[in-house]
Backbone bond lengths (Angstrom), bond angles and torsions (degrees), N, CA, C in turn:
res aa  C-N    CA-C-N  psi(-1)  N-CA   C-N-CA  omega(-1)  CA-C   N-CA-C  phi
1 X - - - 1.458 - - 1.526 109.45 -
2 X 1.314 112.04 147.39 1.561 113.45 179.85 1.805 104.71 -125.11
3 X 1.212 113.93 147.09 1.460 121.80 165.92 1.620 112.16 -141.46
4 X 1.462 122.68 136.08 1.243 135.58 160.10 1.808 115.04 -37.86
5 X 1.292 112.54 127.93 1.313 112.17 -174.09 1.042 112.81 -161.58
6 X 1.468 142.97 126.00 1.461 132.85 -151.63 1.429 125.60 18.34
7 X 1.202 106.68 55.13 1.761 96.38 175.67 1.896 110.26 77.78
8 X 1.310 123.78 19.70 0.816 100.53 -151.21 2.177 85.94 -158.20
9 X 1.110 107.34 133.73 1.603 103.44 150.19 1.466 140.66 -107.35
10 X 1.703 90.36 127.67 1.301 105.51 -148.09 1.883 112.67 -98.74
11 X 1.337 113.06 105.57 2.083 97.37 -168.97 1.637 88.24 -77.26
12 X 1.843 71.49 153.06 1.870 71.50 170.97 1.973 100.97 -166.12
13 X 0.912 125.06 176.59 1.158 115.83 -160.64 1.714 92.85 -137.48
14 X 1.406 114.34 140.11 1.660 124.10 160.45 1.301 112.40 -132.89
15 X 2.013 100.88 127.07 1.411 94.73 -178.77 2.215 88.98 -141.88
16 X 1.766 92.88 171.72 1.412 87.12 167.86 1.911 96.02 94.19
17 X 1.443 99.76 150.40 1.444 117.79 -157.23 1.715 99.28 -41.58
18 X 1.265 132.22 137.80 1.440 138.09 -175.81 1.739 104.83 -70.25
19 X 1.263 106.88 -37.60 1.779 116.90 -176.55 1.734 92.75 -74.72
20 X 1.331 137.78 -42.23 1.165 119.83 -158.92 1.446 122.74 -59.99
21 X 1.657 116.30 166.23 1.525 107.12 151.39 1.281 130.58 -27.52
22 X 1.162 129.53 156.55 1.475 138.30 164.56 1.552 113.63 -87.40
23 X 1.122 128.07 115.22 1.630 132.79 171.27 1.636 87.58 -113.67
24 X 1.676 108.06 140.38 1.631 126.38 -159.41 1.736 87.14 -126.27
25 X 1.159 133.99 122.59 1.432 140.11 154.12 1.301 128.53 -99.23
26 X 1.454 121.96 83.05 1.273 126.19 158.43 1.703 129.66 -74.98
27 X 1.479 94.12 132.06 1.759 113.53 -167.86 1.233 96.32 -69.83
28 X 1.676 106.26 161.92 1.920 120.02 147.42 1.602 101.99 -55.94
29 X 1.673 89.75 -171.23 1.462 115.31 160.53 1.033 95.57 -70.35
30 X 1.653 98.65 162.57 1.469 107.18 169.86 1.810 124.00 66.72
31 X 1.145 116.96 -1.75 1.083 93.43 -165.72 1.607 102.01 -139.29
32 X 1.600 130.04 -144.18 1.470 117.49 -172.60 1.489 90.54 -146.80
33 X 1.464 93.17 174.81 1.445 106.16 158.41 1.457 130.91 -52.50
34 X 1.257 116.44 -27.63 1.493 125.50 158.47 1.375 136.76 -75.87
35 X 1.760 105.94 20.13 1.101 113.18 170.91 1.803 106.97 -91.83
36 X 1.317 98.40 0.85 1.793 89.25 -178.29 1.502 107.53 -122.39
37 X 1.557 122.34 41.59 1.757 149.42 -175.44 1.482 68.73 -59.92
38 X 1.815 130.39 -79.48 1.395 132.46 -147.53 1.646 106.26 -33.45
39 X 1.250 121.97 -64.31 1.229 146.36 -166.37 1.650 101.91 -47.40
40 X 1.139 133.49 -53.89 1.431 139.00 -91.47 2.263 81.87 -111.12
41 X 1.302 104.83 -30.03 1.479 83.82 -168.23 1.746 97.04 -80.24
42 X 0.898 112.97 -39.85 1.961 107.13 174.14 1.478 119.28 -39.56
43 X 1.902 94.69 -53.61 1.091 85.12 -169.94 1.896 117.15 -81.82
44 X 1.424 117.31 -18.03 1.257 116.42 171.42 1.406 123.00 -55.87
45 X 1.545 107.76 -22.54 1.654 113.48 -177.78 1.584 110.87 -55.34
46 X 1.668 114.53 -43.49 1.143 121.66 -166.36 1.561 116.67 -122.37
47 X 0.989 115.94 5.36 1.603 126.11 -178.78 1.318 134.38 -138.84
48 X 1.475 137.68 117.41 1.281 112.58 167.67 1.436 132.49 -61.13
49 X 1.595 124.58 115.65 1.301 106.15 -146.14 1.571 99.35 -119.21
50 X 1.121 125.39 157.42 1.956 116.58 -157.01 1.648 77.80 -145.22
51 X 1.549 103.32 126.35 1.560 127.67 152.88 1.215 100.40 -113.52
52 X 2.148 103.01 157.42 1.265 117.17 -171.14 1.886 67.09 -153.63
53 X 2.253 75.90 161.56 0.877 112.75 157.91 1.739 123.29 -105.73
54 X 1.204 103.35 115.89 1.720 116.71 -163.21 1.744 94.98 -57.48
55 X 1.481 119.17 141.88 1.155 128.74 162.01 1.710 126.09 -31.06
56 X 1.589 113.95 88.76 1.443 107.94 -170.90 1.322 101.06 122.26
57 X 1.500 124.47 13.46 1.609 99.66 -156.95 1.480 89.51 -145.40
58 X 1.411 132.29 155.18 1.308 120.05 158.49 1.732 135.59 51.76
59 X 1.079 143.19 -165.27 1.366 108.74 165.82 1.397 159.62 -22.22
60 X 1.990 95.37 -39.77 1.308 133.77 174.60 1.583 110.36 -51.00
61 X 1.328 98.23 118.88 1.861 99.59 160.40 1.484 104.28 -38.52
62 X 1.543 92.97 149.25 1.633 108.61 174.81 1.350 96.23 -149.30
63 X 1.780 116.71 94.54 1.397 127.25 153.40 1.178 102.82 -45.51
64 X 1.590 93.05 161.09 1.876 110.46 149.80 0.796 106.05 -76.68
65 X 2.153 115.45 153.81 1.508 110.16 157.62 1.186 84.57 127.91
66 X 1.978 98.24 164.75 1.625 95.77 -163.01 1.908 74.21 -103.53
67 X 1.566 83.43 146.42 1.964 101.83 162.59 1.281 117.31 -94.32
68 X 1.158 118.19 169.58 1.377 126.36 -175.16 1.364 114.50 -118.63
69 X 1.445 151.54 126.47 1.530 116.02 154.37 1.406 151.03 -36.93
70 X 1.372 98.54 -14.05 1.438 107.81 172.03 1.678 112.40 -81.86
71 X 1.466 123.20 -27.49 0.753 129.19 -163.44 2.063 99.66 -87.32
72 X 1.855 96.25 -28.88 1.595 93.65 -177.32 1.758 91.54 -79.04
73 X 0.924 137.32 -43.03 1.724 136.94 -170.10 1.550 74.51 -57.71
74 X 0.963 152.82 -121.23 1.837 169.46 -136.73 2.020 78.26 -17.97
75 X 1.238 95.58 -51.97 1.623 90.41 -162.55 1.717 104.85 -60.89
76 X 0.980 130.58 -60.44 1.036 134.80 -162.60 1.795 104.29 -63.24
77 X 1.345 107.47 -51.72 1.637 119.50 162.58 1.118 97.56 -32.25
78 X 1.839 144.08 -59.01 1.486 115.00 -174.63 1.371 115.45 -97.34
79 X 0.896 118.25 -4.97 1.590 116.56 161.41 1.654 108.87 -43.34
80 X 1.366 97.06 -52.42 1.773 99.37 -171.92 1.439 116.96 -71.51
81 X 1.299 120.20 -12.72 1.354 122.75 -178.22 1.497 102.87 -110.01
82 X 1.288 114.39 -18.41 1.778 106.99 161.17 1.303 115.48 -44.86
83 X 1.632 92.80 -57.85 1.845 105.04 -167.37 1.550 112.74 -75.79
84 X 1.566 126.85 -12.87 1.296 138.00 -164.67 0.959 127.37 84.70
85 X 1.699 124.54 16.41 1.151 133.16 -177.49 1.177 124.21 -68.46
86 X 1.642 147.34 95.28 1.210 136.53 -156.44 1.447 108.20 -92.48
87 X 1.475 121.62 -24.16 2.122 115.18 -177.55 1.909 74.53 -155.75
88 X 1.389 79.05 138.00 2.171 112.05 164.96 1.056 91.98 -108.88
89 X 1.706 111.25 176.20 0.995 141.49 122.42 1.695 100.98 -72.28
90 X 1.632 111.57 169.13 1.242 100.21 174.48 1.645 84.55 -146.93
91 X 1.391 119.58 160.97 1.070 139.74 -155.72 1.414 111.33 -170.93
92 X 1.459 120.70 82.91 1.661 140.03 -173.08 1.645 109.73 -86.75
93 X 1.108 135.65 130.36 1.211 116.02 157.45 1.792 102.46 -124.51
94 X 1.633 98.06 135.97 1.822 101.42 -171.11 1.057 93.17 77.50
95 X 1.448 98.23 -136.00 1.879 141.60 -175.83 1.669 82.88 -61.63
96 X 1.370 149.65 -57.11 1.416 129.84 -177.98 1.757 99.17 -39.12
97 X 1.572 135.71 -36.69 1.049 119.19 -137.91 1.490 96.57 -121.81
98 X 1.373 109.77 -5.12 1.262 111.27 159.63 1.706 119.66 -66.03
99 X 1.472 117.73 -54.62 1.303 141.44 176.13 1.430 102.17 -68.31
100 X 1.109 137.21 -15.47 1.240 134.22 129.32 1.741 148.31 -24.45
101 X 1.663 101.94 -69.96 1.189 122.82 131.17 1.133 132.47 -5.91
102 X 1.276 94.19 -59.03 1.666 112.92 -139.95 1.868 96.04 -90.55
103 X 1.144 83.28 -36.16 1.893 89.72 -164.32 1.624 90.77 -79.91
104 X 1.672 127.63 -44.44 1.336 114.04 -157.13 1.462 107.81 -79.18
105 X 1.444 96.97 -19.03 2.421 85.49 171.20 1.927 102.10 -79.07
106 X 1.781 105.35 -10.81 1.881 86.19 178.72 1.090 97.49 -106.29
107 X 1.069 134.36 2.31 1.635 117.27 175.44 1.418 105.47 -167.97
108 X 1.324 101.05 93.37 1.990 101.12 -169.07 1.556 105.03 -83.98
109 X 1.607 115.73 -30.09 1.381 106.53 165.03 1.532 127.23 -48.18
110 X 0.928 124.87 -31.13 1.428 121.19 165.78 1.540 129.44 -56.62
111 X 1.479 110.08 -7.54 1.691 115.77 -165.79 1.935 95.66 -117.05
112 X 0.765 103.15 115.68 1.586 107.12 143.06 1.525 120.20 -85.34
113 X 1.062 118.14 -6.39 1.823 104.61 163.17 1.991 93.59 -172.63
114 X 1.256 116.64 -162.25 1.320 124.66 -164.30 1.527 107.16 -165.34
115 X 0.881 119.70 76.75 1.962 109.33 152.31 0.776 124.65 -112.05
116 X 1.424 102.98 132.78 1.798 132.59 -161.86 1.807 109.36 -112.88
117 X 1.173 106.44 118.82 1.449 114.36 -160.70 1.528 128.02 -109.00
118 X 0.778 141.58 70.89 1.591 132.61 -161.54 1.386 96.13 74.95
119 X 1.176 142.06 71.74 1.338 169.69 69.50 1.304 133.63 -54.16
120 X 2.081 83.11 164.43 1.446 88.20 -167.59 2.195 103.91 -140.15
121 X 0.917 116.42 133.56 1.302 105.94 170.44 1.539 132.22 -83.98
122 X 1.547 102.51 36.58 1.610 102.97 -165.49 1.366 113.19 -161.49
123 X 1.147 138.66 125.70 1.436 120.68 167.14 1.267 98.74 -121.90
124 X 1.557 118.75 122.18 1.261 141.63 155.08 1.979 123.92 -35.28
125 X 1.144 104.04 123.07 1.436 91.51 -168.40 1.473 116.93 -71.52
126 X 1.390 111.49 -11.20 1.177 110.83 158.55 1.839 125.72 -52.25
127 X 1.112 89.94 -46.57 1.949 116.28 -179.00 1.437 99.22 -48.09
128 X 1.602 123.34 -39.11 2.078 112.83 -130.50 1.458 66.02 -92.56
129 X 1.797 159.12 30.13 1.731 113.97 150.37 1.549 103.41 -94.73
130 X 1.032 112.33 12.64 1.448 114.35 -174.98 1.438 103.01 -93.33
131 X 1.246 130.04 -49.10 1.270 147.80 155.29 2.056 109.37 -45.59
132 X 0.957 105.92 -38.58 1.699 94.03 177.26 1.918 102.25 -93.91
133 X 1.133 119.50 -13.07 1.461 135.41 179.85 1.663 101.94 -64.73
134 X 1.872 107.94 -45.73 1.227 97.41 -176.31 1.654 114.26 -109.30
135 X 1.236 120.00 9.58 1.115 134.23 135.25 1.502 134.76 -35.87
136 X 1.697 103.08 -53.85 1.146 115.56 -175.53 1.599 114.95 -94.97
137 X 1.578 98.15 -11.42 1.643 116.81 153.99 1.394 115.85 -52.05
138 X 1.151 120.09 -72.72 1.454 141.00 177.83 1.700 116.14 -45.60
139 X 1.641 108.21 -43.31 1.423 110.67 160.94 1.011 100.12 -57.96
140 X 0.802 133.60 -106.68 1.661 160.13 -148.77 1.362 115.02 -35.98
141 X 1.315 121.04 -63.64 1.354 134.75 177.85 1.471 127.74 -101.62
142 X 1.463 121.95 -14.07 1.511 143.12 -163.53 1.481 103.57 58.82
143 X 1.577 104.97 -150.43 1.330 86.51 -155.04 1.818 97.98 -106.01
144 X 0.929 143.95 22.54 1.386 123.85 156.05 1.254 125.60 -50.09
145 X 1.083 124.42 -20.48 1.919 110.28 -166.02 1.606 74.13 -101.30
146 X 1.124 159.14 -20.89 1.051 130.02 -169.50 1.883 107.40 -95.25
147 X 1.001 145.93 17.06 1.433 139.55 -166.67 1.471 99.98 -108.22
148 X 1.478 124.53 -27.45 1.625 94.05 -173.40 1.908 83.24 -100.33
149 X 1.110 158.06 -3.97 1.336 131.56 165.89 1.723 114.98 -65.79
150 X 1.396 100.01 -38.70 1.729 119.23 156.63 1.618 113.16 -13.02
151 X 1.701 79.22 -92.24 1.565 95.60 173.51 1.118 136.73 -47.30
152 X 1.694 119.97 -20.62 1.499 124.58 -174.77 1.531 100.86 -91.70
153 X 1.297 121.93 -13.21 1.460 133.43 -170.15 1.753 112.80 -87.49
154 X 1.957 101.00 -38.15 1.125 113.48 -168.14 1.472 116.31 -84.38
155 X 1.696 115.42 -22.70 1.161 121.55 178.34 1.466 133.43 -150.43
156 X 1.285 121.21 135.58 1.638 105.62 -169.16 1.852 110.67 -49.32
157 X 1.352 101.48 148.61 1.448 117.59 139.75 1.632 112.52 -15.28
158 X 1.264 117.46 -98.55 1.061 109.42 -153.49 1.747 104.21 -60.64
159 X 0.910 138.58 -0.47 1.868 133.68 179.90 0.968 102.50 -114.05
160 X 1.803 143.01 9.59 1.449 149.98 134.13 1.338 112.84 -55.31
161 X 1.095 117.49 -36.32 1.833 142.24 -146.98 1.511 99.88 -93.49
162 X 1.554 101.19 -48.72 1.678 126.73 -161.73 1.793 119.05 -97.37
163 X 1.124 97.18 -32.27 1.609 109.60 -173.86 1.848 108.49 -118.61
164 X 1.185 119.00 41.64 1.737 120.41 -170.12 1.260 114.28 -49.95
165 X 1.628 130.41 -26.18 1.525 126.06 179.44 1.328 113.46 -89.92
166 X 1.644 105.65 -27.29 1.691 83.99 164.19 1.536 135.96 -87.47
167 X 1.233 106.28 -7.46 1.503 117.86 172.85 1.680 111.74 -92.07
168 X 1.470 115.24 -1.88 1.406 126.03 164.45 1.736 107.56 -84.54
169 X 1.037 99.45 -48.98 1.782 113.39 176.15 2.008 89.32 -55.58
170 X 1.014 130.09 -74.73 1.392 114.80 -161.57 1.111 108.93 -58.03
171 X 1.976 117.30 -46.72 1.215 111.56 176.74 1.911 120.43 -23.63
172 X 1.842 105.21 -69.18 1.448 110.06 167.23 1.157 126.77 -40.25
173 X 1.298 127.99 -40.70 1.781 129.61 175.51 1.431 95.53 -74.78
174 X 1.468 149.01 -3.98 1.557 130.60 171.72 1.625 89.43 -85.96
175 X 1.157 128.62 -71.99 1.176 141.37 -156.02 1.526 107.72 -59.31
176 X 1.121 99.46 -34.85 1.851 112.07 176.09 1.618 92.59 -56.98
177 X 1.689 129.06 -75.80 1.091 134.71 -162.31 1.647 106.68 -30.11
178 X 1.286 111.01 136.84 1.547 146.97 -164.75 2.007 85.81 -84.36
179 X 1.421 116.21 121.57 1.405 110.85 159.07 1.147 122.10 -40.98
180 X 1.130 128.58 -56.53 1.369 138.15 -149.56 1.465 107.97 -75.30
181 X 1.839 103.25 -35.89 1.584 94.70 -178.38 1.322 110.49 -100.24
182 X 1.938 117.99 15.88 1.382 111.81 179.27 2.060 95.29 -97.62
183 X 1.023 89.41 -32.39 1.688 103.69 165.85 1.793 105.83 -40.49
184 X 1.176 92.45 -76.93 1.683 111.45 -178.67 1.575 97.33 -22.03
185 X 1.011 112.95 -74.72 1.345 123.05 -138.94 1.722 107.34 -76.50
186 X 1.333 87.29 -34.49 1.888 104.92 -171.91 1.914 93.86 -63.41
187 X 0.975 127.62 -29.54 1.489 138.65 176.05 1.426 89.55 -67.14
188 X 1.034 134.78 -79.35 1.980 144.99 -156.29 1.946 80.75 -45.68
189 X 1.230 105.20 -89.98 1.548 124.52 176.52 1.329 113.17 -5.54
190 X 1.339 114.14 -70.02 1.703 119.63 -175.18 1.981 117.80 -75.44
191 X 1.576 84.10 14.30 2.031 85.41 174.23 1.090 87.79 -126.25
192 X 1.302 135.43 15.60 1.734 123.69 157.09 1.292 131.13 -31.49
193 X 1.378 112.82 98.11 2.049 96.52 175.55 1.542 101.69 174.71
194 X 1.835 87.10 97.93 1.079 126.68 -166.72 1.835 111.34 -133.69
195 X 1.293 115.90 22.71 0.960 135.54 -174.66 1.816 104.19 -79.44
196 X 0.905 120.03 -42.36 1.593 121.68 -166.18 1.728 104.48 -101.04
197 X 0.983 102.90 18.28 1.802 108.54 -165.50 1.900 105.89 -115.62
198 X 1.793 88.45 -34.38 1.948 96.71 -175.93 1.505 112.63 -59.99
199 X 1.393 113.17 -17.98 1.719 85.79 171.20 1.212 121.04 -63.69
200 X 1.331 135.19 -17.76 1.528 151.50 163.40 1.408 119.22 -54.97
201 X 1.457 99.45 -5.62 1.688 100.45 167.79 1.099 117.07 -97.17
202 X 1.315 147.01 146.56 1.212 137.98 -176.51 1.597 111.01 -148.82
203 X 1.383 110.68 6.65 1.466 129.38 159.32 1.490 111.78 -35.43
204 X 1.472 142.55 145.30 1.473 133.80 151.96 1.590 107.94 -57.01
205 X 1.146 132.86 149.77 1.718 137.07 -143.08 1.249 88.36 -159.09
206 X 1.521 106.21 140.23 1.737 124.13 154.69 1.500 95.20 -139.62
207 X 1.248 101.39 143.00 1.382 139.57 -157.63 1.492 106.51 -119.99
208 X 1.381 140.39 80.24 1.297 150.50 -168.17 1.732 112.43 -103.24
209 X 1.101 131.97 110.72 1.393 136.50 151.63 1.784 131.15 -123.45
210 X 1.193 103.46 141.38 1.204 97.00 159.23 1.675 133.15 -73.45
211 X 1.174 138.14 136.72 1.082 148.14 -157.13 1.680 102.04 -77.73
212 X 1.002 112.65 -2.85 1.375 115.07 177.82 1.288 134.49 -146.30
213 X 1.631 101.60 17.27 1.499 123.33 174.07 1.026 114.04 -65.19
214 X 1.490 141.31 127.42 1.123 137.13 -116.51 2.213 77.12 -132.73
215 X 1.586 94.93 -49.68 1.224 105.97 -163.30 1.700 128.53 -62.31
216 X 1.548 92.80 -32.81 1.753 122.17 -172.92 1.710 92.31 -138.12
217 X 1.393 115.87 82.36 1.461 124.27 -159.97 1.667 84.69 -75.86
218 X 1.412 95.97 -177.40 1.882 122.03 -175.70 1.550 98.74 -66.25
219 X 1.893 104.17 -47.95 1.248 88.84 -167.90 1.706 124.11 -75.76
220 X 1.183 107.61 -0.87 1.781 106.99 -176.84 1.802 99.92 -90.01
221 X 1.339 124.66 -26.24 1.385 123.28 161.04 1.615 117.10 -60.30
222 X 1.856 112.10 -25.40 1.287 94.90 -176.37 1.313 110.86 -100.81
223 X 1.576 116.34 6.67 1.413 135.73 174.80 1.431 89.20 -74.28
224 X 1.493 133.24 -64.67 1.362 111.35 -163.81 1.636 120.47 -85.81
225 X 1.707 115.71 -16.02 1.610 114.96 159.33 1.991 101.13 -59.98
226 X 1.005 127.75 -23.11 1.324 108.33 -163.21 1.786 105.47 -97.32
227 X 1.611 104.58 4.68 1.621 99.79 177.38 1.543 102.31 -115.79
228 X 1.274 111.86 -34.54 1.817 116.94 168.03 1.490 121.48 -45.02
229 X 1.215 144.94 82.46 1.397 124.58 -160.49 1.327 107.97 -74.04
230 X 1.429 99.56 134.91 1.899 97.85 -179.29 1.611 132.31 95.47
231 X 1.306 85.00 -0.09 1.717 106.74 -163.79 1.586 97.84 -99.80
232 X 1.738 111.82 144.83 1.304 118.95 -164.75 1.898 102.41 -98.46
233 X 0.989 124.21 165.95 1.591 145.54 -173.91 1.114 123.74 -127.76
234 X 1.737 133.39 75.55 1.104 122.80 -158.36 1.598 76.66 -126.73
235 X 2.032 97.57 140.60 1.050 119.20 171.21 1.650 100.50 -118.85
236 X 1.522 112.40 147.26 0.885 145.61 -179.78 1.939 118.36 -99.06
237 X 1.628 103.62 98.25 1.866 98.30 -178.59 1.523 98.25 -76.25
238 X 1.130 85.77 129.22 1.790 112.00 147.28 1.616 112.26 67.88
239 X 1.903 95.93 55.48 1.596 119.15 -178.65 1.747 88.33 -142.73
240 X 1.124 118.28 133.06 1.207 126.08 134.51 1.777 139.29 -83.07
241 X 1.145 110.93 -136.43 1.341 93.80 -170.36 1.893 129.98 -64.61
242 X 1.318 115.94 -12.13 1.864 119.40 175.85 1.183 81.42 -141.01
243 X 1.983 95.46 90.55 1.215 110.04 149.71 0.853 139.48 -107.41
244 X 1.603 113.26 44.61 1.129 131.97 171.40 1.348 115.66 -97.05
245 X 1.289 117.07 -45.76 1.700 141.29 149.20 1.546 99.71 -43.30
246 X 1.294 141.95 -72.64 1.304 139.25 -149.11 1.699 138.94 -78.79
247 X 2.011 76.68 -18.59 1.736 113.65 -174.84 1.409 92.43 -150.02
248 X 1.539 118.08 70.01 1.792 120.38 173.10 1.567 93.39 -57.69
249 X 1.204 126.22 -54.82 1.546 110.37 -131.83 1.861 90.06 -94.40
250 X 0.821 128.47 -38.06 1.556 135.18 178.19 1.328 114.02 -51.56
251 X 1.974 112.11 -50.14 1.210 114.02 161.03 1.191 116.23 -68.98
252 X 1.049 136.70 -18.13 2.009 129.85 -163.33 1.805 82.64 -75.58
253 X 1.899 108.09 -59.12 1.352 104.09 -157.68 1.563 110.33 -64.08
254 X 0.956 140.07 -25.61 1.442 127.25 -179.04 1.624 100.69 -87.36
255 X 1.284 119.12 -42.25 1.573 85.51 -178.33 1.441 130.09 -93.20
256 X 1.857 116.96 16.57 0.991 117.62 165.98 2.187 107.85 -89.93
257 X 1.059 72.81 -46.04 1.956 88.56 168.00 1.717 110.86 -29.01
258 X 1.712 95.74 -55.34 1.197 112.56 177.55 1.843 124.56 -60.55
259 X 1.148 99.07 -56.90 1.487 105.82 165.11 1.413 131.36 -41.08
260 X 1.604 89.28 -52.39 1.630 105.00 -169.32 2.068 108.25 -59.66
261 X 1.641 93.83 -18.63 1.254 98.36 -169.64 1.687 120.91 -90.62
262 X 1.701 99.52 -13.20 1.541 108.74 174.46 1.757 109.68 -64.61
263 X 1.189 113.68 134.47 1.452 122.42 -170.48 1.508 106.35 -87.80
């Protein structure tokens, strides 16, 4: 399904009891709404649960031009009032959990809770030539030279070795991704820095990483459990960066656990 939303058309998918809560699933880079298939029968049992495709990604128009996060939070902000959604849950993973962030210090009424997943609230200025490196990847070459460094980033060794169709399935959603809107976003991404702002959240928070995310390490998750007051820190052994993909059932159980527990 598609709906108009900031200037922009946005696919997005609603499934799960029509009366229930709202649980909101935002993707990484690179990838789609069908990166959270793992998730989706738990959470349909008990939630109405709404995937989108992030600006640039998947169905979703993908202008030229560098994006901003404020501008992807604006996006997602009318997504929810397209559909009539007045309070989510919200549920970011990466760049889902950046735009996360981003929306709950501008508009915390919209969240009934927040988990932020293999994220990070900061990019180091050391970090952003790596970020214009694959920028200028994406110009230049699109995105093939960038999918197998991806993959070595996104998941351990041994669950490359062990799990080949699901790291073929992401493989296709890197290569699928549209330059322009992997461009977009890698711009929003590399002005990250929202680190000194999270005490201003006061949302209930889960704090999700993989133990071996190389990309959105343990310690930038315990940078933002240690400014969230009240917010939980669950690390995940032997997942790197979509550990939701890498550790389905570990991630389903803590962040449905988690939900079930917001009042």
């Amino acid at each position: 399904m598609k709906v108009a939303a900031n200037g922009i058309s946005v696919h997005y998918t609603l499934d799960g009891p029509a009366d229930a809560p709202v649980v909101t699933l935002s993707h990484s880079l690179a990838t789609t709404l069908a990166m959270w298939d793992p998730q989706m029968p738990a959470l349909t049992s008990r939630w109405r649960v709404l995937r989108y495709d992030t600006r640039g990604h998947g169905g979703t128009d993908a202008p030229a031009g560098a994006y901003t996060l404020a501008q992807l939070a604006d996006d997602a902000r009318a997504l929810l009032a397209a559909l009539g959604i007045a309070r989510t849950h919200w549920v970011g993973l990466s760049m889902g959990g950046m735009i996360g962030q981003t929306l709950a210090l501008a508009e915390p009424g919209l969240f009934r809770s927040l988990a932020l997943c293999d994220t990070s609230s900061r990019v180091p200025p050391e970090a952003r030539g790596a970020w214009q490196d694959r920028i200028t990847t994406a110009e230049t070459q699109g995105m093939e030279p960038l999918v197998a460094p991806t993959i070595e980033r996104w998941f351990t060794a041994p669950f490359r070795t062990a799990r080949p169709e699901v790291v073929d399935a992401v493989r296709a959603m890197i290569r699928g991704t549209r330059p322009a809107g992997y461009v977009g976003c890698c711009h929003a991404i590399a002005a990250l820095d929202l680190t000194d702002a999270l005490p201003a959240i006061t949302l209930p928070t889960l704090v999700l990483v993989g133990a071996d995310d190389p990309g959105t390490p343990v310690a930038a998750s315990q940078a933002i459990q240690a400014r969230i007051r009240g917010s939980k820190l669950v690390v995940l052994p032997s997942a790197a960066h979509l550990s939701n993909l890498e550790q389905p059932e570990a991630f389903t159980r803590a962040l449905t656990e988690f939900l079930a527990g917001v009042a």
